[in-house]
PDB file of N, CA, C and O in Angstrom:
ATOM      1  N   UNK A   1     -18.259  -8.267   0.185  1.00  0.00           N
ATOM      2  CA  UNK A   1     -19.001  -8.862  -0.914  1.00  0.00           C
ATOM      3  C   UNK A   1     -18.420 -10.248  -1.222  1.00  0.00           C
ATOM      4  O   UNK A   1     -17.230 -10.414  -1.490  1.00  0.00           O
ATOM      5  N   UNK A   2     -19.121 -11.009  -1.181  1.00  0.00           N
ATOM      6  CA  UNK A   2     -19.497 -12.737  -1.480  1.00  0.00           C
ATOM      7  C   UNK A   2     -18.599 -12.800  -3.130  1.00  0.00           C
ATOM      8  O   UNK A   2     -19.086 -12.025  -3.953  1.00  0.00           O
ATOM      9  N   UNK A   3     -17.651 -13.448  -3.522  1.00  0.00           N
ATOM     10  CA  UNK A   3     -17.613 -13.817  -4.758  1.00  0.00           C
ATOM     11  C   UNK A   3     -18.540 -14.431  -5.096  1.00  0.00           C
ATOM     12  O   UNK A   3     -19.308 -14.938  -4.279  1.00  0.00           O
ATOM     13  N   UNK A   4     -18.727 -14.557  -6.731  1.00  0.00           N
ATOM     14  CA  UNK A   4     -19.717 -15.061  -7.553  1.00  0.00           C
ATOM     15  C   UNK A   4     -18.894 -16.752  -7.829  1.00  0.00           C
ATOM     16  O   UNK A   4     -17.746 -16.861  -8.258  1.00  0.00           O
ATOM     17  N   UNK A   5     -19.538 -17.590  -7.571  1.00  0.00           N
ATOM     18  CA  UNK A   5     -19.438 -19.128  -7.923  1.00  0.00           C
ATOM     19  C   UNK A   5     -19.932 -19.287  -9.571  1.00  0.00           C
ATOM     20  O   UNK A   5     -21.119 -19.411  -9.872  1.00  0.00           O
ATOM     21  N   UNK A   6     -19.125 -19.270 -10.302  1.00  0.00           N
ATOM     22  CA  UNK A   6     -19.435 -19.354 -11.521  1.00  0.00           C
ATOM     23  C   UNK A   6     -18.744 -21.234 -12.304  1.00  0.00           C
ATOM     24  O   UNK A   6     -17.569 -21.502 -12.053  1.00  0.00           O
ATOM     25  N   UNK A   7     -19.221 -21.831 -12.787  1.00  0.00           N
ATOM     26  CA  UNK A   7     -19.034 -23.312 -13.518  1.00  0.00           C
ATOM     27  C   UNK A   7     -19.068 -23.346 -14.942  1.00  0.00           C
ATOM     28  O   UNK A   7     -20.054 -22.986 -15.584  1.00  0.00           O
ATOM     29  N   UNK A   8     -17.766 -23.868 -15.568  1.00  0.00           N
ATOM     30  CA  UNK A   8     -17.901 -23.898 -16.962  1.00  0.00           C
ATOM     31  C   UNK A   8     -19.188 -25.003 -17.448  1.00  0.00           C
ATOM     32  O   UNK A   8     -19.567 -25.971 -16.789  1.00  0.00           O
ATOM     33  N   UNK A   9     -19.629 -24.636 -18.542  1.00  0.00           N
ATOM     34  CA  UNK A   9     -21.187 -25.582 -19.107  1.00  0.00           C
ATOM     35  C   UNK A   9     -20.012 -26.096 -20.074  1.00  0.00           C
ATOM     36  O   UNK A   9     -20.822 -26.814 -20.661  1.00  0.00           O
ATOM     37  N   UNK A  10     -19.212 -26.270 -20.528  1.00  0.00           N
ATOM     38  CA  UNK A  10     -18.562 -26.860 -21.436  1.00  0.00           C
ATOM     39  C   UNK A  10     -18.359 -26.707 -22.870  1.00  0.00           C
ATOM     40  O   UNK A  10     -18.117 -27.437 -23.831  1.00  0.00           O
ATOM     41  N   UNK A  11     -18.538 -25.558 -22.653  1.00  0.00           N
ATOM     42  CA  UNK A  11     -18.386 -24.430 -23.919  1.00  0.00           C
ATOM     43  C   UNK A  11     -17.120 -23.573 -24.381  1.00  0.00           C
ATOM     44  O   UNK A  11     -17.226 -22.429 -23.937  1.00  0.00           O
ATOM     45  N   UNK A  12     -16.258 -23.710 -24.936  1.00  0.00           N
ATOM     46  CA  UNK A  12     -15.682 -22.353 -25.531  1.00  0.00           C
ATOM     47  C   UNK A  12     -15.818 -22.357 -26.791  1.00  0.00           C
ATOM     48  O   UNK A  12     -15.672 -23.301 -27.568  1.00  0.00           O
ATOM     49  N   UNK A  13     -16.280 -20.619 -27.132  1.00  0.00           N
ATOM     50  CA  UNK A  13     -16.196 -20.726 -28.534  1.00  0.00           C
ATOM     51  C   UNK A  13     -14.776 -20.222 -29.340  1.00  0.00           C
ATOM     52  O   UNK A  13     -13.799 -19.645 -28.863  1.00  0.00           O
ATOM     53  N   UNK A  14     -15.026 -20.644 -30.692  1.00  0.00           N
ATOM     54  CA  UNK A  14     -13.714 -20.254 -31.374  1.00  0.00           C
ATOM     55  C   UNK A  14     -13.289 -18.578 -31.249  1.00  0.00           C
ATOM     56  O   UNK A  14     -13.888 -17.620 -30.761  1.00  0.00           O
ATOM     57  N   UNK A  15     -12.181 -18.691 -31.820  1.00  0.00           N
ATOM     58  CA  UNK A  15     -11.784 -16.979 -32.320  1.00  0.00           C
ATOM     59  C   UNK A  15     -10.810 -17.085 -32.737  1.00  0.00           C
ATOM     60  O   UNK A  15     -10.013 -17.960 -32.399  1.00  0.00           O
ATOM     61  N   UNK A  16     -10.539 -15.923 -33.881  1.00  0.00           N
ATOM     62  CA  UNK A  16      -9.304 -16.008 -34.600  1.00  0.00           C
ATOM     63  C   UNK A  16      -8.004 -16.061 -33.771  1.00  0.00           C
ATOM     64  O   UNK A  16      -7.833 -15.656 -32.621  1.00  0.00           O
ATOM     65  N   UNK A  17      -7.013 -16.726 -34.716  1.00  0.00           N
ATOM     66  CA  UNK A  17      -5.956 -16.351 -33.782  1.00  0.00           C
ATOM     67  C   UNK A  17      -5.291 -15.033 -33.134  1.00  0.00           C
ATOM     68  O   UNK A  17      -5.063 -13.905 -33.572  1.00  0.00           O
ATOM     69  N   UNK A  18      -5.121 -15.552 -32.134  1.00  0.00           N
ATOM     70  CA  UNK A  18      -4.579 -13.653 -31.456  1.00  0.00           C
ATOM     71  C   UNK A  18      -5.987 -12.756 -30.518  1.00  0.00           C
ATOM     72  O   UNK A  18      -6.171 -11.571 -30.239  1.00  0.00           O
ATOM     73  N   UNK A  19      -6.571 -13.705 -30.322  1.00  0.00           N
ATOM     74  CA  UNK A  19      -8.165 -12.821 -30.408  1.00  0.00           C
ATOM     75  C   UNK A  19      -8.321 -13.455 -29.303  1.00  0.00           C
ATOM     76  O   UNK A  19      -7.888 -14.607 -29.334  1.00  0.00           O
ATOM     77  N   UNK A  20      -9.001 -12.959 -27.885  1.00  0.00           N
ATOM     78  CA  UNK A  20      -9.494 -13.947 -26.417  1.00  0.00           C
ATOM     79  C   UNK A  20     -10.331 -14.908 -26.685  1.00  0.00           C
ATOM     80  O   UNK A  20     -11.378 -14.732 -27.307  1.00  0.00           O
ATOM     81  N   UNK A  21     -10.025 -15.757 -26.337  1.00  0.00           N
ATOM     82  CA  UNK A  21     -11.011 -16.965 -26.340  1.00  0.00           C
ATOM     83  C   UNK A  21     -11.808 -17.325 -25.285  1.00  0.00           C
ATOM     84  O   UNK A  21     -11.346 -17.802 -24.249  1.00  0.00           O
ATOM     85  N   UNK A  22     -13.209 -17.090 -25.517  1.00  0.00           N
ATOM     86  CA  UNK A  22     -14.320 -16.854 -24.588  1.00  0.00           C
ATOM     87  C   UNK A  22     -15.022 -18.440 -24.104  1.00  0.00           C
ATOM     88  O   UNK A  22     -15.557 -19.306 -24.797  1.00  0.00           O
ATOM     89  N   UNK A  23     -14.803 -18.387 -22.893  1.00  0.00           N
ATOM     90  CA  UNK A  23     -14.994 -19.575 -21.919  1.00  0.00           C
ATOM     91  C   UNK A  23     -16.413 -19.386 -21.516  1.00  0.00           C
ATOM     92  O   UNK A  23     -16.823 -18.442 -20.841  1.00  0.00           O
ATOM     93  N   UNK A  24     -16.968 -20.143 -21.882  1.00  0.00           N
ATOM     94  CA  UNK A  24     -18.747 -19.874 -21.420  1.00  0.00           C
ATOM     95  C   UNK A  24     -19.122 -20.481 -20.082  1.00  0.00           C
ATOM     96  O   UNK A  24     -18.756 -21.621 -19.794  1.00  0.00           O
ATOM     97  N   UNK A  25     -19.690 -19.897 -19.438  1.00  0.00           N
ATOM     98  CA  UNK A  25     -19.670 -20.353 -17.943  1.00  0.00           C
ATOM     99  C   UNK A  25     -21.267 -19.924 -17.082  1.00  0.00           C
ATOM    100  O   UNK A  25     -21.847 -18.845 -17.196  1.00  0.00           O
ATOM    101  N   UNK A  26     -21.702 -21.065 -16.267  1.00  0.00           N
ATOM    102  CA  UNK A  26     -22.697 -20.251 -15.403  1.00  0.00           C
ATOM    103  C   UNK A  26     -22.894 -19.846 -14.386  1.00  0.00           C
ATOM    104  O   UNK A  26     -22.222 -20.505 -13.593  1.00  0.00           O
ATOM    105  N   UNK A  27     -23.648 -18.842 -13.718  1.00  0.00           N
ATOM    106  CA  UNK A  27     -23.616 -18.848 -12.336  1.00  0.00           C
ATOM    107  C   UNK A  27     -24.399 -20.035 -11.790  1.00  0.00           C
ATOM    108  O   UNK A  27     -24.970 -20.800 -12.568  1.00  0.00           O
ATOM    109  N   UNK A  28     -24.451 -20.258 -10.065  1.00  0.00           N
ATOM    110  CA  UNK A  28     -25.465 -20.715  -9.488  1.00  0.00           C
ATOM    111  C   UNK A  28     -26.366 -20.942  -9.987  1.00  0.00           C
ATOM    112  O   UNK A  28     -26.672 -22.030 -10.475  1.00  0.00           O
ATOM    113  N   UNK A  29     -27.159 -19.690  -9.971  1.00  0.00           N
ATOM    114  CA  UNK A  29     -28.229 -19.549 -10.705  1.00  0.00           C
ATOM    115  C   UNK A  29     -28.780 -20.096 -12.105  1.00  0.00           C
ATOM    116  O   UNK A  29     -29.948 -20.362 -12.387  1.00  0.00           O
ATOM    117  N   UNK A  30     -27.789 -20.182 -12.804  1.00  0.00           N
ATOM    118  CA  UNK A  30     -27.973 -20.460 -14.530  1.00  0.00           C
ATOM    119  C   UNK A  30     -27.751 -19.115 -15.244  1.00  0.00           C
ATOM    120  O   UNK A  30     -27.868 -19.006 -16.465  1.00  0.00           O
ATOM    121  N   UNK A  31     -27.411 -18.055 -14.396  1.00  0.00           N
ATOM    122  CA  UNK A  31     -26.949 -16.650 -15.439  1.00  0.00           C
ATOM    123  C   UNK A  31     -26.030 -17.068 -16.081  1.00  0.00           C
ATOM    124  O   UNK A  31     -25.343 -17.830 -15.400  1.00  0.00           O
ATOM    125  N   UNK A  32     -25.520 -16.885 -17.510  1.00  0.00           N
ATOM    126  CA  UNK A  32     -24.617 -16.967 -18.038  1.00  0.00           C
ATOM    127  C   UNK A  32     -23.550 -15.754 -18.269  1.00  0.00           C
ATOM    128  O   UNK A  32     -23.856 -14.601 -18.574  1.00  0.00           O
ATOM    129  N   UNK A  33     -21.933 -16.376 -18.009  1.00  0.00           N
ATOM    130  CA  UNK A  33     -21.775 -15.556 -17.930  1.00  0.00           C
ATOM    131  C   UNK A  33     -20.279 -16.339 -18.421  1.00  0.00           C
ATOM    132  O   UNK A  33     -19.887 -17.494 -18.255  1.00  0.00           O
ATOM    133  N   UNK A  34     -19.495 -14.829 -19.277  1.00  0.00           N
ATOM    134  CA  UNK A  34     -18.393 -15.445 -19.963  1.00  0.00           C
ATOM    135  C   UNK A  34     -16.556 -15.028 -19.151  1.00  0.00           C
ATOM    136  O   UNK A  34     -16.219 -14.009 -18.548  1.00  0.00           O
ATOM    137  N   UNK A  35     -15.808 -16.162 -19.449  1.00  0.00           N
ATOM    138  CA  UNK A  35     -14.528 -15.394 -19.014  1.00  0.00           C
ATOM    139  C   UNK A  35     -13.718 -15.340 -20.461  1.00  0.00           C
ATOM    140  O   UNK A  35     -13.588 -16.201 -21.331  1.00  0.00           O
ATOM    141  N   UNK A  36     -13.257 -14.067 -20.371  1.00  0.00           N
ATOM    142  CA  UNK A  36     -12.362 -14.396 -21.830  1.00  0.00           C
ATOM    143  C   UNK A  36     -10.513 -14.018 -21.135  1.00  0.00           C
ATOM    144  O   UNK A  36      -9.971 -13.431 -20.199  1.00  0.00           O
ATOM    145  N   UNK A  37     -10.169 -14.815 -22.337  1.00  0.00           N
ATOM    146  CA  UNK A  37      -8.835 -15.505 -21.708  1.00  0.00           C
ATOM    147  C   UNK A  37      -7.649 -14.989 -22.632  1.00  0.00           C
ATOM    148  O   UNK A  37      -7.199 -15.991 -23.188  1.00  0.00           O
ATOM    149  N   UNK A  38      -6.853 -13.706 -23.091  1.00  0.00           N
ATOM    150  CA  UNK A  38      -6.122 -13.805 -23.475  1.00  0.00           C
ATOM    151  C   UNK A  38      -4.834 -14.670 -24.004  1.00  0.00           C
ATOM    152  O   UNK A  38      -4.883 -15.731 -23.381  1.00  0.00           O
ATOM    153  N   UNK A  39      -3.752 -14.676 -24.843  1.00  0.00           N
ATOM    154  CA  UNK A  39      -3.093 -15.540 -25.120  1.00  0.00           C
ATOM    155  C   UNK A  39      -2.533 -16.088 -23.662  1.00  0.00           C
ATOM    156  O   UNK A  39      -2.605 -17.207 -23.154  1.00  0.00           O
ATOM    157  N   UNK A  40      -1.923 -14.804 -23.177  1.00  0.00           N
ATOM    158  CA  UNK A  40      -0.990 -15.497 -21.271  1.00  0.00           C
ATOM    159  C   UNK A  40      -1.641 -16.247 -20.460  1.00  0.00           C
ATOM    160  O   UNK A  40      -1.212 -17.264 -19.917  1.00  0.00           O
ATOM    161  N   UNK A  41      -3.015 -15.630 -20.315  1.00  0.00           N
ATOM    162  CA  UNK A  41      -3.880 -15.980 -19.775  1.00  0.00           C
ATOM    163  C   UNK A  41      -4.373 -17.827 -20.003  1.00  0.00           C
ATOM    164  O   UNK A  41      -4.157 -18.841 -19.340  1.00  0.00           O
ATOM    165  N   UNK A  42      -4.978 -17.591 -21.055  1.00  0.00           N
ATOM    166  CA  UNK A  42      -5.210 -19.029 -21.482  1.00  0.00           C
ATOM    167  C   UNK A  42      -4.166 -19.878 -21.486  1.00  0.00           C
ATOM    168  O   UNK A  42      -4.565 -21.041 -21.434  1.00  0.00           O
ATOM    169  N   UNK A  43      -2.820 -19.766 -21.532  1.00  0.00           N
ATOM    170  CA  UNK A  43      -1.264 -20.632 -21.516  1.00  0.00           C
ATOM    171  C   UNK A  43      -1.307 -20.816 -19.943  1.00  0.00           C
ATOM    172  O   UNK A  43      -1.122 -21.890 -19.370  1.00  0.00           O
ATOM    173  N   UNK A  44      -1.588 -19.564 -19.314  1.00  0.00           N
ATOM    174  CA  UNK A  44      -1.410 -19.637 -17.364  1.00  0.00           C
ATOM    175  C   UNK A  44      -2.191 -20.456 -17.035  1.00  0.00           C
ATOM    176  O   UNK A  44      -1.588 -21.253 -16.316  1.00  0.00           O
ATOM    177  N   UNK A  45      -3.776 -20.891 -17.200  1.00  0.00           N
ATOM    178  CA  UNK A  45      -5.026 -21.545 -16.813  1.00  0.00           C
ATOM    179  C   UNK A  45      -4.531 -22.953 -17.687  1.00  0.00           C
ATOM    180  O   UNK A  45      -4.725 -24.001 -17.071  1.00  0.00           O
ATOM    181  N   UNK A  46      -4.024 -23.061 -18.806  1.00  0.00           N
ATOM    182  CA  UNK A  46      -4.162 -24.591 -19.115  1.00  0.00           C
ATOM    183  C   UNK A  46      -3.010 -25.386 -18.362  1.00  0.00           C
ATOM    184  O   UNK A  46      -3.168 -26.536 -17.952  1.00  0.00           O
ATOM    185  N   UNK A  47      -1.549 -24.480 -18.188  1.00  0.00           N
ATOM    186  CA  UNK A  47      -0.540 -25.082 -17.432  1.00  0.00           C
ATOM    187  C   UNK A  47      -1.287 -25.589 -16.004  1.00  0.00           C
ATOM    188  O   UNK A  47      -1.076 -26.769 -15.727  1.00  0.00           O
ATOM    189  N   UNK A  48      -2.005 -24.946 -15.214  1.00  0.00           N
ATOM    190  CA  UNK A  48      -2.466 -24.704 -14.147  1.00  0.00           C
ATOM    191  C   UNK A  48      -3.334 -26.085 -13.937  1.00  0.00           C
ATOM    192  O   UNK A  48      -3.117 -26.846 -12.994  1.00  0.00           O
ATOM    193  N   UNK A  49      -4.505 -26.348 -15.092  1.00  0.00           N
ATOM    194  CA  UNK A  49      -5.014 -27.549 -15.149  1.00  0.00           C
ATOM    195  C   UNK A  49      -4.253 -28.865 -15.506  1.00  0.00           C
ATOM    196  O   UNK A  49      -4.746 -29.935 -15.150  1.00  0.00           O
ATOM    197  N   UNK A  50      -2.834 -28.831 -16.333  1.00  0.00           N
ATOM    198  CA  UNK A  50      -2.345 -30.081 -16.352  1.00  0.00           C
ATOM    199  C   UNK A  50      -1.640 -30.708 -15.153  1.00  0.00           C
ATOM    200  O   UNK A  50      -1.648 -31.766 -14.523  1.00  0.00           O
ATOM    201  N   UNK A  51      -1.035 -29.541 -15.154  1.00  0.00           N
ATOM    202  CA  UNK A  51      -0.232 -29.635 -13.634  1.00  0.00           C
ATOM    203  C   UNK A  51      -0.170 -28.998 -12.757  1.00  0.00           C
ATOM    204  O   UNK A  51       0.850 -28.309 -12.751  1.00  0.00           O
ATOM    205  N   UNK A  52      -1.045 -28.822 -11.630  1.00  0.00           N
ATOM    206  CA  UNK A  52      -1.526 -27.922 -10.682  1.00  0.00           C
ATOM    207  C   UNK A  52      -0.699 -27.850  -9.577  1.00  0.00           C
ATOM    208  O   UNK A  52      -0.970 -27.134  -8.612  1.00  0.00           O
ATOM    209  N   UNK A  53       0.543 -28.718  -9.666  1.00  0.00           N
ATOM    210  CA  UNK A  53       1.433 -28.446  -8.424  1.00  0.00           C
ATOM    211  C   UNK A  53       2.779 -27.856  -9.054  1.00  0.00           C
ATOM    212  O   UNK A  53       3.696 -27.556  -8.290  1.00  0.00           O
ATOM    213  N   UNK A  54       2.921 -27.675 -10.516  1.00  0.00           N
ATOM    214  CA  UNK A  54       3.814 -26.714 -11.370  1.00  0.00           C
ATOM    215  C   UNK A  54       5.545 -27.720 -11.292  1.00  0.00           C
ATOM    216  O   UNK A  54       6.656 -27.224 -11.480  1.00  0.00           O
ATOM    217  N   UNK A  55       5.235 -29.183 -10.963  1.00  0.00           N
ATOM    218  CA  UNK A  55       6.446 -29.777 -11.673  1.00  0.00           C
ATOM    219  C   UNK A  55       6.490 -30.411 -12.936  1.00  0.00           C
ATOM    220  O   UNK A  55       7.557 -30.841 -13.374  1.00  0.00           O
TER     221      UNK A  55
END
């Protein structure tokens, strides 16, 4: 099975603190579809985007 190619639309919405913060995203297609990101999670993915070679 093919992974799904999914693209952020440039959306996240809020949430309280402590609470996943839901990344709005689409398929190919235009299905929408969400990733939600725990606290580690969301700290692992933003390190990842500043500095993607981890110096």
């Amino acid at each position: 099975m093919d992974p799904i190619t999914i693209r952020w639309n440039r959306t996240i919405l809020p949430t309280a603190p402590g609470d996943d913060t839901i990344v709005c995203c689409l398929t190919d297609d235009g299905q929408p579809v969400a990733l939600l990101l725990d606290d580690e999670h969301r700290e692992a993915l933003g390190l990842q985007l500043i500095d993607p070679d981890g110096e």
